[in-house]
Backbone as CSV, one residue per row, in Angstrom:
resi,resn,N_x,N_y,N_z,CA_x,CA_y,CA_z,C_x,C_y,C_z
1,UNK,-90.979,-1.270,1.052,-90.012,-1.939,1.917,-88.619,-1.982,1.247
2,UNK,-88.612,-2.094,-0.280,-87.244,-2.189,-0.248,-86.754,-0.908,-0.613
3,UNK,-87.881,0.570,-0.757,-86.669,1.750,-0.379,-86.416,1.453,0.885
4,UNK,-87.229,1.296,1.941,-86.730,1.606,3.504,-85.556,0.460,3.469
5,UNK,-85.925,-0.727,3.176,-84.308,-1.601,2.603,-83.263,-1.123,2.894
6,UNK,-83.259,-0.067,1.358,-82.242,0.103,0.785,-81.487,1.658,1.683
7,UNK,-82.676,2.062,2.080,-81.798,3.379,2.886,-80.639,2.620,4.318
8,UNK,-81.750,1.723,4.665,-81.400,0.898,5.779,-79.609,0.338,5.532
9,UNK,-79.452,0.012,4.664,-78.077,-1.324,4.349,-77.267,0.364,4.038
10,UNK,-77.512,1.334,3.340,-76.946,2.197,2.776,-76.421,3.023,4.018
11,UNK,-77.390,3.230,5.127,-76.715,3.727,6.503,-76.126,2.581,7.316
12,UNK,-76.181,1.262,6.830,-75.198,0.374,7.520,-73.915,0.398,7.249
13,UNK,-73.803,0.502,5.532,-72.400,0.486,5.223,-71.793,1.616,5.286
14,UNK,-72.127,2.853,5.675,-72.035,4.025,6.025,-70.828,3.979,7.130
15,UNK,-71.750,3.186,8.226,-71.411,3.032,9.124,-70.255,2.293,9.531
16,UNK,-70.319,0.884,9.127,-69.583,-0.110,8.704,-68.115,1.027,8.277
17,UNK,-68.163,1.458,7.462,-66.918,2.275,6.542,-66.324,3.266,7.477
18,UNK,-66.901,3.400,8.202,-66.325,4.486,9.390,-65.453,4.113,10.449
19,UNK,-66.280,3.223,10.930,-65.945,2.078,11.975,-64.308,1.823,11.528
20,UNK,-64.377,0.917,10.066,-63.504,0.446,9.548,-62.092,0.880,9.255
21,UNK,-62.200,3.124,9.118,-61.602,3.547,8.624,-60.690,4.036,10.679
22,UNK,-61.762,4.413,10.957,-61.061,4.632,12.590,-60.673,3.855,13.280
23,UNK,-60.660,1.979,13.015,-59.810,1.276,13.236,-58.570,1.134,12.606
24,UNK,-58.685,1.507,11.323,-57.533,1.790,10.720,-56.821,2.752,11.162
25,UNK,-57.225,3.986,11.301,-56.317,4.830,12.348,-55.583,4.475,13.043
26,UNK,-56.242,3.528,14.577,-56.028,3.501,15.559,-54.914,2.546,15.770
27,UNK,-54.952,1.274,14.307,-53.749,0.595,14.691,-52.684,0.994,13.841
28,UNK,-52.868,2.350,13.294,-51.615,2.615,12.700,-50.883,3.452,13.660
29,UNK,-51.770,4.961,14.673,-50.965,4.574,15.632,-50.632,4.088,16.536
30,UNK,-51.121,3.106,16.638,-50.288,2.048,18.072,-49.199,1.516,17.665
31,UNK,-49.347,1.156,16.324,-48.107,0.694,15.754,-46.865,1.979,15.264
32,UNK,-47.494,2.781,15.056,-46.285,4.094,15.265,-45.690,4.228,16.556
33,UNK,-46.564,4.728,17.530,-45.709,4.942,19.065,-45.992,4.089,19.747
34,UNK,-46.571,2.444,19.516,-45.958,1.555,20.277,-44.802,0.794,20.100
35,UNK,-44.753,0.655,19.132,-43.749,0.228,18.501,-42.610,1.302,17.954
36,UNK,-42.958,2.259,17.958,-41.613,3.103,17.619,-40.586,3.511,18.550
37,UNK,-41.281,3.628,19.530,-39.778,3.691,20.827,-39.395,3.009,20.886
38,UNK,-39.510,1.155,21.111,-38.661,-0.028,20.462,-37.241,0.444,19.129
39,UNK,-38.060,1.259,18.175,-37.498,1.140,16.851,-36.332,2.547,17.377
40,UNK,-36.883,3.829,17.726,-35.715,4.636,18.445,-34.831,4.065,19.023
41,UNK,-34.934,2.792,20.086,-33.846,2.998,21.108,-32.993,1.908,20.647
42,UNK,-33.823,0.657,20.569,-32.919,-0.222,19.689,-32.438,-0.080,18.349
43,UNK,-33.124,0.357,17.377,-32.372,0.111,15.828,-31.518,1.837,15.610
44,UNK,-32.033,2.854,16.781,-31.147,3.845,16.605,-29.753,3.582,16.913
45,UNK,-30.259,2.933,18.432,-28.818,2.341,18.779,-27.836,1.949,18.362
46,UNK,-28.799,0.847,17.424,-27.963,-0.138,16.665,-27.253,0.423,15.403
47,UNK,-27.940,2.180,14.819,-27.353,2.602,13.660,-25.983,3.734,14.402
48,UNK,-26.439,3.986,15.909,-25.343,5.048,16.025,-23.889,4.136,16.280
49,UNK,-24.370,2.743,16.720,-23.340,2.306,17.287,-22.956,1.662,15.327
50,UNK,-23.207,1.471,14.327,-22.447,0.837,13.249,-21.542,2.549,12.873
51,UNK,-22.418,3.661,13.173,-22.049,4.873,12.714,-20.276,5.021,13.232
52,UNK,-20.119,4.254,14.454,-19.128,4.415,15.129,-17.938,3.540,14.776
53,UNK,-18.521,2.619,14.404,-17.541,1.236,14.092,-16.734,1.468,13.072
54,UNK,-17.429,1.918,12.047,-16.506,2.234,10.777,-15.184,3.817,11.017
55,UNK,-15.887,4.578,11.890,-14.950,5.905,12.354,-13.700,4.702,13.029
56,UNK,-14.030,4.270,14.008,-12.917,3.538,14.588,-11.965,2.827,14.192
57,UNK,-12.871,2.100,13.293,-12.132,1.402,12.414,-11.169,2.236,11.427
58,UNK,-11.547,2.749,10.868,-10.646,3.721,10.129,-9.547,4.534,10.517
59,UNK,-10.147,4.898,11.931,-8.891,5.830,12.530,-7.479,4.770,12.948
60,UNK,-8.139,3.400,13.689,-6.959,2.239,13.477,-6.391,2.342,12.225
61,UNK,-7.141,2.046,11.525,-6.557,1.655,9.973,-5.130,2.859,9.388
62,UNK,-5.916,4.258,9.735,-5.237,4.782,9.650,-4.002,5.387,10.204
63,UNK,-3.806,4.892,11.253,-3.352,4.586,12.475,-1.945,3.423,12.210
64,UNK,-2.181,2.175,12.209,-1.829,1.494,11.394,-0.684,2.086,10.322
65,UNK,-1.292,2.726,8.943,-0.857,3.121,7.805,0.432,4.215,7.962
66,UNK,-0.337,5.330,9.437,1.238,5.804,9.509,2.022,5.641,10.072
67,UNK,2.036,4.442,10.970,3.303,3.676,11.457,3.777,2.825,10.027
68,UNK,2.984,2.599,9.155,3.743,1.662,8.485,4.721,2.517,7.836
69,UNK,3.967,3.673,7.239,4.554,4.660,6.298,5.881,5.119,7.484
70,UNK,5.557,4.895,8.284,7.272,5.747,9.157,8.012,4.762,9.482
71,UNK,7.918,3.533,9.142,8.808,2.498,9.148,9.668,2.323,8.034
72,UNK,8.757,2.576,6.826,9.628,2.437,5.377,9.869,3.503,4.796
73,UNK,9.566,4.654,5.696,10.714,5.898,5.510,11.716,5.523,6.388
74,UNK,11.726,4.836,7.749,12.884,4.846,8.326,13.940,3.751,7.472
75,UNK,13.121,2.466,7.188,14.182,2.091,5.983,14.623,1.945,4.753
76,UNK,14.060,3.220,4.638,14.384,3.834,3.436,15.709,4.564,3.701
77,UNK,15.301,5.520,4.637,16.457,6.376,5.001,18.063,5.488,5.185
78,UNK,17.425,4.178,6.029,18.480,3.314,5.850,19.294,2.877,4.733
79,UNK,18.765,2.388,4.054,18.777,1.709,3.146,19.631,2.928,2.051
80,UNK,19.270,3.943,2.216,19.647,4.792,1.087,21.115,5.599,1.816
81,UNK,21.213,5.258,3.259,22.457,5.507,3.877,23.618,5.534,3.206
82,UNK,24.973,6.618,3.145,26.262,6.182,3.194,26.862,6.045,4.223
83,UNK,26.208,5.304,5.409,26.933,4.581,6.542,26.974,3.275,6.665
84,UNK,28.054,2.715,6.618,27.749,1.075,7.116,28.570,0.403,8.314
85,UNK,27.918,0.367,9.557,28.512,-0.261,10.444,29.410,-1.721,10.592
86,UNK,30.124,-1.787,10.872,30.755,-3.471,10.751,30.981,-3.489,12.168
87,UNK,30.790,-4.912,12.721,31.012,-5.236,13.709,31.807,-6.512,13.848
88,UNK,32.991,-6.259,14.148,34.704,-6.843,14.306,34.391,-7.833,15.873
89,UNK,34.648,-9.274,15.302,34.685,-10.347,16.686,36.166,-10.666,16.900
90,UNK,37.074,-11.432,17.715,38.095,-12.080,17.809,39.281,-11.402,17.495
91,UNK,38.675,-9.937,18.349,39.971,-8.405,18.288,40.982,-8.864,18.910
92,UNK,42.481,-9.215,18.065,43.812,-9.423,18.835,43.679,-11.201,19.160
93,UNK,42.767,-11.829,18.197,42.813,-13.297,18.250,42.113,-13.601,19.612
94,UNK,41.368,-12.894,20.382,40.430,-13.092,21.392,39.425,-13.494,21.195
95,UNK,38.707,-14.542,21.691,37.568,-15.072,21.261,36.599,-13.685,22.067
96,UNK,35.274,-13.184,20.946,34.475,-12.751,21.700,34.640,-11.167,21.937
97,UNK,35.770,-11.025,21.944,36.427,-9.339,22.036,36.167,-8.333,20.420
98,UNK,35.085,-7.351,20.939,34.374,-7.081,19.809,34.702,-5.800,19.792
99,UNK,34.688,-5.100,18.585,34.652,-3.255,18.105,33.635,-3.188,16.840
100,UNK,32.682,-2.127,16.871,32.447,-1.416,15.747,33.219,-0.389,15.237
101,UNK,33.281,-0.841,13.695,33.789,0.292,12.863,33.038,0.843,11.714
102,UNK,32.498,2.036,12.089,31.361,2.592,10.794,32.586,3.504,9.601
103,UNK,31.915,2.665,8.192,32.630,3.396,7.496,31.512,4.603,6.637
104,UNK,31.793,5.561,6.251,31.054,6.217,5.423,31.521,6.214,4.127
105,UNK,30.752,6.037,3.098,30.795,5.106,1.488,30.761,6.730,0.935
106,UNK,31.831,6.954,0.152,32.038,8.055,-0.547,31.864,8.286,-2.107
107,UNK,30.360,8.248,-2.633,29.843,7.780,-3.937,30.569,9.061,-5.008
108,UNK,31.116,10.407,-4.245,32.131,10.780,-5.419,33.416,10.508,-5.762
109,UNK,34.165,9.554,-4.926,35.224,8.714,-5.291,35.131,7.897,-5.811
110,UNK,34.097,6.977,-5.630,33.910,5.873,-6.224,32.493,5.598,-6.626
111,UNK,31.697,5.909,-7.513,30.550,5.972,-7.611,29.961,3.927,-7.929
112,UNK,30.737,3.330,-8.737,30.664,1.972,-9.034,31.237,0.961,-7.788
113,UNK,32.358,1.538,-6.958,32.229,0.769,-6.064,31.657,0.811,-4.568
114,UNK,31.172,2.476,-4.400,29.950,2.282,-3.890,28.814,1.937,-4.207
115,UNK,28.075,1.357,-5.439,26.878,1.125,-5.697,27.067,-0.836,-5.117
116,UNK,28.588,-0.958,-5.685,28.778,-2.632,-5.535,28.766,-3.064,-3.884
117,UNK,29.335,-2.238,-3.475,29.566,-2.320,-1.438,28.112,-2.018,-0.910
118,UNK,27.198,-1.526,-1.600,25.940,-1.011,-1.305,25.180,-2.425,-1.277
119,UNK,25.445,-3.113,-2.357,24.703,-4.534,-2.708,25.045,-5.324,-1.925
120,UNK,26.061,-5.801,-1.450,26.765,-6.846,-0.642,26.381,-6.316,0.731
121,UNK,26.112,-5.381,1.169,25.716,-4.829,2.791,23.952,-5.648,2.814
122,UNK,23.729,-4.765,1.605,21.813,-5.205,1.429,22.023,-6.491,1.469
123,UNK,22.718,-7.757,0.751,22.645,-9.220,1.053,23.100,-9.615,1.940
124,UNK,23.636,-8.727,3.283,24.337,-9.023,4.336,25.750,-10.759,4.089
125,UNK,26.385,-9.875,3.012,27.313,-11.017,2.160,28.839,-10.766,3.326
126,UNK,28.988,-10.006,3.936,30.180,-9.669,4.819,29.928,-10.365,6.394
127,UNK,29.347,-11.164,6.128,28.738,-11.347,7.756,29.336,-12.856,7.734
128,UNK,29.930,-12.895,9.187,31.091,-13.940,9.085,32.064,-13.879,7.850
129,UNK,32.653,-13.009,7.227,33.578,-13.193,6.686,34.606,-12.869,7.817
130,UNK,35.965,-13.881,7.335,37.108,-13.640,7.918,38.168,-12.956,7.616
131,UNK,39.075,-11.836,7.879,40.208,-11.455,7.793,41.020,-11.709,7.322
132,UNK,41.073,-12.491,6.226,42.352,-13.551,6.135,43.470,-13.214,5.869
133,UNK,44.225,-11.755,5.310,45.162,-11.555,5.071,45.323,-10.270,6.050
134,UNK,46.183,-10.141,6.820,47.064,-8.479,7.489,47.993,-8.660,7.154
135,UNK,48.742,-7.651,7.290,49.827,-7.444,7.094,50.405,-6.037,7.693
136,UNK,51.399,-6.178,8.891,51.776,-5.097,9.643,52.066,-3.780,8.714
137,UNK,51.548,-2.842,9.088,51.766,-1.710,8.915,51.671,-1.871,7.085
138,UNK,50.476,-2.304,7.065,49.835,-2.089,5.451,48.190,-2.361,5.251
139,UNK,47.662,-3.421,5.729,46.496,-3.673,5.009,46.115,-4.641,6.034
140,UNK,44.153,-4.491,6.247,43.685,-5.860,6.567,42.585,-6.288,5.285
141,UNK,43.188,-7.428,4.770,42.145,-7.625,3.816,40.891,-8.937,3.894
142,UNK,39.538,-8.738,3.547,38.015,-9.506,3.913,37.560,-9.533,2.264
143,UNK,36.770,-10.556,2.701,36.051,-10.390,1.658,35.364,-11.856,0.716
144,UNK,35.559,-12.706,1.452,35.470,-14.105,0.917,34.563,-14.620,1.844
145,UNK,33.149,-15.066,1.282,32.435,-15.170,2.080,32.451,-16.865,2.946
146,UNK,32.027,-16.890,3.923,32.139,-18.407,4.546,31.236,-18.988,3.721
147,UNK,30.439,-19.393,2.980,29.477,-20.289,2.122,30.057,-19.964,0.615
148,UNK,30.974,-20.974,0.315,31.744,-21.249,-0.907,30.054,-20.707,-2.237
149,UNK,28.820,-21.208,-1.594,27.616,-21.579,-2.519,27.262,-19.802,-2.909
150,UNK,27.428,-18.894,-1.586,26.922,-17.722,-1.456,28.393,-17.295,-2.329
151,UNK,29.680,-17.717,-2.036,30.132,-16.638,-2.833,30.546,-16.707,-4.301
152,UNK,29.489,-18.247,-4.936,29.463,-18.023,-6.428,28.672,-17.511,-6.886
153,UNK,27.815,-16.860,-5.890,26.607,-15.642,-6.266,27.058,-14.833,-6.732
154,UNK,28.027,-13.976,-6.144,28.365,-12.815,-6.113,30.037,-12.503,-6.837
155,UNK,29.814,-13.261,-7.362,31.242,-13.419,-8.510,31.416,-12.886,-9.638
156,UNK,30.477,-11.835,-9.434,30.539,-10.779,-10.748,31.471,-9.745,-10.805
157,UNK,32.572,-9.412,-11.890,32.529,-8.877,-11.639,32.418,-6.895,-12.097
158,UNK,33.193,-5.786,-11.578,32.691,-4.459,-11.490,33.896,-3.958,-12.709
159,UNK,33.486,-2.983,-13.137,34.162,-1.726,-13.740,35.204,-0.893,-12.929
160,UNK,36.494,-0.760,-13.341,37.182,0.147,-12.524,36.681,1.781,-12.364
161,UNK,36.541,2.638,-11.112,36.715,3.370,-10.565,37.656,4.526,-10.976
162,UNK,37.868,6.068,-11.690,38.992,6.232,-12.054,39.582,6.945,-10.006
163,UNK,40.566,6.853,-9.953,41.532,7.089,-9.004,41.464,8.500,-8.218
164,UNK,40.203,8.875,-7.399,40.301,10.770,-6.921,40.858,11.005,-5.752
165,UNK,40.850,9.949,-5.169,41.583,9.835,-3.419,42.387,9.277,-3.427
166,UNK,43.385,8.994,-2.375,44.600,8.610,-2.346,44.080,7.575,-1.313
167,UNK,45.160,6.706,-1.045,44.568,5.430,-0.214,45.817,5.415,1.105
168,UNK,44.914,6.773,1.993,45.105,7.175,3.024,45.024,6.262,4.400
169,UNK,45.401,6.418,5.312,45.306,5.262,6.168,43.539,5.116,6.801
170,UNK,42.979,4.508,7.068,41.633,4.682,7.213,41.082,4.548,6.234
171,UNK,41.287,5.055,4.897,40.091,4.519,3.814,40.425,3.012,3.230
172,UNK,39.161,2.667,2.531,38.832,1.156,2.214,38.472,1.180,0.998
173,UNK,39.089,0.062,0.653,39.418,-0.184,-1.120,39.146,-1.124,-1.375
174,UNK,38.635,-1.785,-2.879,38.586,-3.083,-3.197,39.497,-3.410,-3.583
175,UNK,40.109,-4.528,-3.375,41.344,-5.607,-3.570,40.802,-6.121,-5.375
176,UNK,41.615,-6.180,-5.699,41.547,-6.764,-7.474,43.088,-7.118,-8.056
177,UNK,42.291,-7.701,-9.086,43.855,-8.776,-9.364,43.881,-8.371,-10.687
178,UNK,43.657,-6.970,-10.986,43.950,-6.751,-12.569,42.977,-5.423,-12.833
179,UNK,43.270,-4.703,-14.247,41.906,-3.764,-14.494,40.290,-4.204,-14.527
180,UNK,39.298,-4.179,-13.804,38.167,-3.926,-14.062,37.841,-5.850,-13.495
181,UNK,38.599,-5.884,-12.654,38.299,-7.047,-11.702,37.978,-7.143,-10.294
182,UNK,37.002,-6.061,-9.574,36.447,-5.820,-8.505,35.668,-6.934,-8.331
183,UNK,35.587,-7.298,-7.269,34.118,-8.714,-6.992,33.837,-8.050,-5.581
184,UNK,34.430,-8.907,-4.316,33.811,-9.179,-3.308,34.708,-8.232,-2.055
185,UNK,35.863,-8.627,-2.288,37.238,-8.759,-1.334,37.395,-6.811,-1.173
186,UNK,38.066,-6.718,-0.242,37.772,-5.535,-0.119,39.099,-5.717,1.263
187,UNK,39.730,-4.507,1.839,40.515,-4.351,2.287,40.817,-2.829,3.494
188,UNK,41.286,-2.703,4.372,41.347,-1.137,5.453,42.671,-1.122,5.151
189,UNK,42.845,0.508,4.529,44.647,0.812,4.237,44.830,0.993,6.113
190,UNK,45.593,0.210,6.819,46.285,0.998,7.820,47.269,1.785,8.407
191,UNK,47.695,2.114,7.202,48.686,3.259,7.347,48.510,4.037,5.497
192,UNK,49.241,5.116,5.416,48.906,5.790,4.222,49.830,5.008,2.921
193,UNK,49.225,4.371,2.136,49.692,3.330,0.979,49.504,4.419,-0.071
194,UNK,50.164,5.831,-0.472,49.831,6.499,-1.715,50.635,5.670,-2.999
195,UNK,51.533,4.694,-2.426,51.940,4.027,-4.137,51.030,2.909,-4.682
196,UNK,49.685,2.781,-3.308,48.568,2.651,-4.499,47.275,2.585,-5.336
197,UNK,47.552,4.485,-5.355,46.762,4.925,-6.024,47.348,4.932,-7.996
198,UNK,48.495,4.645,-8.025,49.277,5.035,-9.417,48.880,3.094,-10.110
199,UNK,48.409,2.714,-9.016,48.066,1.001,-9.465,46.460,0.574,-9.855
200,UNK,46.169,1.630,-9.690,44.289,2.094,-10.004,43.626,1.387,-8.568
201,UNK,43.881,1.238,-7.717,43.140,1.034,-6.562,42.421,2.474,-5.798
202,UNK,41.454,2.245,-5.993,40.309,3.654,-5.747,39.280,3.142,-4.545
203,UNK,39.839,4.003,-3.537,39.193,4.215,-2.395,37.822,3.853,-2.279
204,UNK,36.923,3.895,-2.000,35.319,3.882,-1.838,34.546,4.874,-0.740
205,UNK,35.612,4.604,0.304,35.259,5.256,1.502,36.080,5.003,2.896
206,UNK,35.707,5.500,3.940,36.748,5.500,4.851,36.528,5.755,6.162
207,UNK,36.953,5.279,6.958,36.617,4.804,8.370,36.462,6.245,9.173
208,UNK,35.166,6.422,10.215,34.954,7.812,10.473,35.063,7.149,11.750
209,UNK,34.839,6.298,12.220,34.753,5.787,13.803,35.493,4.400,13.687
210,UNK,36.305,3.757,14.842,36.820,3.003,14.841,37.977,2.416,14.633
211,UNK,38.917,3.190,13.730,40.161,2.942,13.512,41.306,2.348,14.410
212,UNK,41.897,2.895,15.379,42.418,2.913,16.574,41.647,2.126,17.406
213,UNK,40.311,1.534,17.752,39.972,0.915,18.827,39.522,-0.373,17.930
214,UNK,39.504,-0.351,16.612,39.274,-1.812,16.098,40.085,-2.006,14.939
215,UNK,40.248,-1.350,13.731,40.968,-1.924,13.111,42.602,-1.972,13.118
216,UNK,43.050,-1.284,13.681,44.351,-1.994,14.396,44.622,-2.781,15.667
217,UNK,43.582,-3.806,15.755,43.793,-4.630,16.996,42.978,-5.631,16.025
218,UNK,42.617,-6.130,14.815,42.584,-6.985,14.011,43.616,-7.639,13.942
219,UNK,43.439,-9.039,14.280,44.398,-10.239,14.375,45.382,-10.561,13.299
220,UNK,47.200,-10.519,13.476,47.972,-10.625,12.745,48.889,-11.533,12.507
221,UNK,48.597,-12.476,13.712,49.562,-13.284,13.460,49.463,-14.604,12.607
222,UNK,48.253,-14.093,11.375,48.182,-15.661,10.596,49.047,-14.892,8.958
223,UNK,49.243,-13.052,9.357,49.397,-12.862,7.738,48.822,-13.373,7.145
224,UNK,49.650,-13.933,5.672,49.170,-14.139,4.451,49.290,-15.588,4.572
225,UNK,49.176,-16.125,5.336,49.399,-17.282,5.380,47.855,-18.494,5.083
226,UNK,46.821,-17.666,5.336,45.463,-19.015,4.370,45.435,-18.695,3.252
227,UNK,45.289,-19.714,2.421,45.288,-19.857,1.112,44.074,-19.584,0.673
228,UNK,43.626,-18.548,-0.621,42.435,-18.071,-0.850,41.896,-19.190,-1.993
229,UNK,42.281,-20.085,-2.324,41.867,-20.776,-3.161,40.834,-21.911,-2.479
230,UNK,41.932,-22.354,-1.232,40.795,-23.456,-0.293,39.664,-22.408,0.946
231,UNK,39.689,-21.341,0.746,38.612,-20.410,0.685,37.564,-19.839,-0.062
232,UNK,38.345,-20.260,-1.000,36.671,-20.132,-1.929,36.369,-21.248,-2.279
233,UNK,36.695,-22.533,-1.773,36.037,-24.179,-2.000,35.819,-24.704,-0.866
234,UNK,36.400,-24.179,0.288,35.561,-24.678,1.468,35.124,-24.095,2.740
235,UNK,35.378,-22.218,2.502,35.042,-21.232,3.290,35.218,-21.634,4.730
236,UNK,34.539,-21.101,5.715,35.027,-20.799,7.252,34.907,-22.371,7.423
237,UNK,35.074,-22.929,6.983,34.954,-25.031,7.517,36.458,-25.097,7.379
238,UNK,37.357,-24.283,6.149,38.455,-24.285,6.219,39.533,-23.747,7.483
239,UNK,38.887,-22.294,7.471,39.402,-21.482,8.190,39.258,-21.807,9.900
240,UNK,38.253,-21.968,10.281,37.924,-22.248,11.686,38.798,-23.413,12.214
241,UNK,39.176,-24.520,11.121,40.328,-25.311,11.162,41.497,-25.122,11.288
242,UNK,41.841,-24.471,10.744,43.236,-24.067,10.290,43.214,-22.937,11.333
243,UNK,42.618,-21.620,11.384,43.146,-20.264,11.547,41.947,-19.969,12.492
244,UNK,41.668,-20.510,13.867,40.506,-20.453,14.641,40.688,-18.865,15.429
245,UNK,41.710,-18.128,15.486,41.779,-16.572,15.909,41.682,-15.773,15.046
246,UNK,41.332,-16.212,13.454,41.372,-14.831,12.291,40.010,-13.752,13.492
247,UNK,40.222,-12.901,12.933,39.367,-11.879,13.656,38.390,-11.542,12.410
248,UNK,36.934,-11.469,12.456,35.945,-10.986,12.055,35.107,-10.180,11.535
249,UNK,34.252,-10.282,10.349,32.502,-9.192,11.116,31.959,-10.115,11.092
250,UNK,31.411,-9.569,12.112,30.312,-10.719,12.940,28.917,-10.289,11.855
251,UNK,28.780,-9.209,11.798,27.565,-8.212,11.174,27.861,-7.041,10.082
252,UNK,27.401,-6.455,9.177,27.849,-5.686,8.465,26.552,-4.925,7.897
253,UNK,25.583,-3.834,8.443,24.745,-3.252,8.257,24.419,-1.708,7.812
254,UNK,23.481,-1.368,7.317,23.727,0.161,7.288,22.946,1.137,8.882
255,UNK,23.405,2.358,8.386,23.141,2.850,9.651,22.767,4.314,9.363
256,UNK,21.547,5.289,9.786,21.913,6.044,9.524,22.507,7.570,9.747
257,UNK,23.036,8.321,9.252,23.882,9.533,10.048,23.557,10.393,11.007
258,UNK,22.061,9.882,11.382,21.562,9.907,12.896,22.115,9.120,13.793
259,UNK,22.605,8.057,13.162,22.967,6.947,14.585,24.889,7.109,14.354
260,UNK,25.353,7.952,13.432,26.694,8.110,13.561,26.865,8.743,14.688
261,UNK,27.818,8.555,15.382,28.324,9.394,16.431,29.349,10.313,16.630
């Protein structure tokens, strides 16, 4: 009995092991293709659609990057301009009556006082300055800024320029009160001043647009008459008092020889 037993349990577990192994089969595949078309449609989904997100994303991004990059080439290009527009308010003591005058900055005449006129445009330091001195058939001279605070900033001052241009009617010069005393002040020859170039006053650059429709209709009837001393201690609070038609820049920016006309 216990061979027949033992054959007996030996074809049970036989059996048993078979059973066991073809259930194992069977739920591996149900769980393959029942569950795997779930896993195709959703988690494929879900990988084609992350596959996509990051392309998109990137192409924005990059997208993005070359607008930025063509912005700071465009102000670059600016920025590295020898054009600078000024824009003239209170033409002929008119409130409101406006001209642009673009000058172009001539860095082989003046290589130091174009680098200095270059700085004062970038701090937009000419904006609301007033006119304060004309003088018929010679000069309009600017350059003193309305914030007494802003213009002890900029009270440095420059190296003289040696003398290659003549100070023709239309070009613009810095005003100085001695050798190698350039600061701020700056001046439009309006008519041809060659006696003074022999005084070291060196051109910078010179009016390509505007002459005739703005800087000779710059307001004259205050001359020399505000005092630059209570201008540099109490700027346009002075002036707007005293001298409410000096004529203007309203603005003083660069521009570049694309937008010259």
């Amino acid at each position: 009995m216990r061979v027949k037993g033992k054959r007996s349990d030996g074809a049970r577990a036989k059996h048993f092991f078979l059973l066991f192994a073809l259930a194992f089969v069977v739920v591996i595949l149900i769980k393959s293709f029942g569950s795997g078309s779930w896993h195709s449609k959703a988690a494929n989904d879900e990988e084609h659609n992350l596959n996509k997100r990051p392309a998109a994303s990137l192409t924005a991004s990059q997208d993005n990057q070359v607008a930025s990059d063509r912005t700071i080439t465009k102000n670059e290009a600016v920025q590295n301009s020898n054009f600078v527009e000024f824009v003239f308010s209170n033409l002929d003591g008119e409130p409101g009556k406006e001209g642009t005058v673009i000058v172009q900055l001539m860095p082989e005449w003046a290589p130091l006082g174009v680098e200095r006129i270059k700085e004062l445009t970038a701090a937009k330091f000419y904006d609301e300055c007033r006119v304060f001195r004309v003088i018929h058939r010679f000069m309009a001279q600017l350059g003193i800024n309305g914030d007494p605070k802003i213009q002890k900033l900029f009270k440095k001052e420059i190296k003289d320029d040696p003398v290659k241009t003549s100070n023709a009617r239309g070009t613009v010069t810095f005003a100085m009160a001695g050798p190698n005393t350039r600061t701020t002040q700056i001046f439009f020859n309006k008519v041809d001043n060659k006696y003074l170039d022999g005084q070291g006053f060196a051109p910078f650059g010179k009016v390509v647009s505007g002459l005739e429709e703005v800087i000779d209709h710059i307001n004259e009837e205050y001359k020399e008459t505000p005092n630059q001393g209570k201008i540099q201690n109490r700027g346009n609070e002075y002036l707007l008092h005293e001298f409410p038609r000096l004529s203007f820049i309203k603005t003083a920016r660069f521009v570049s020889s694309a937008d010259v006309k």
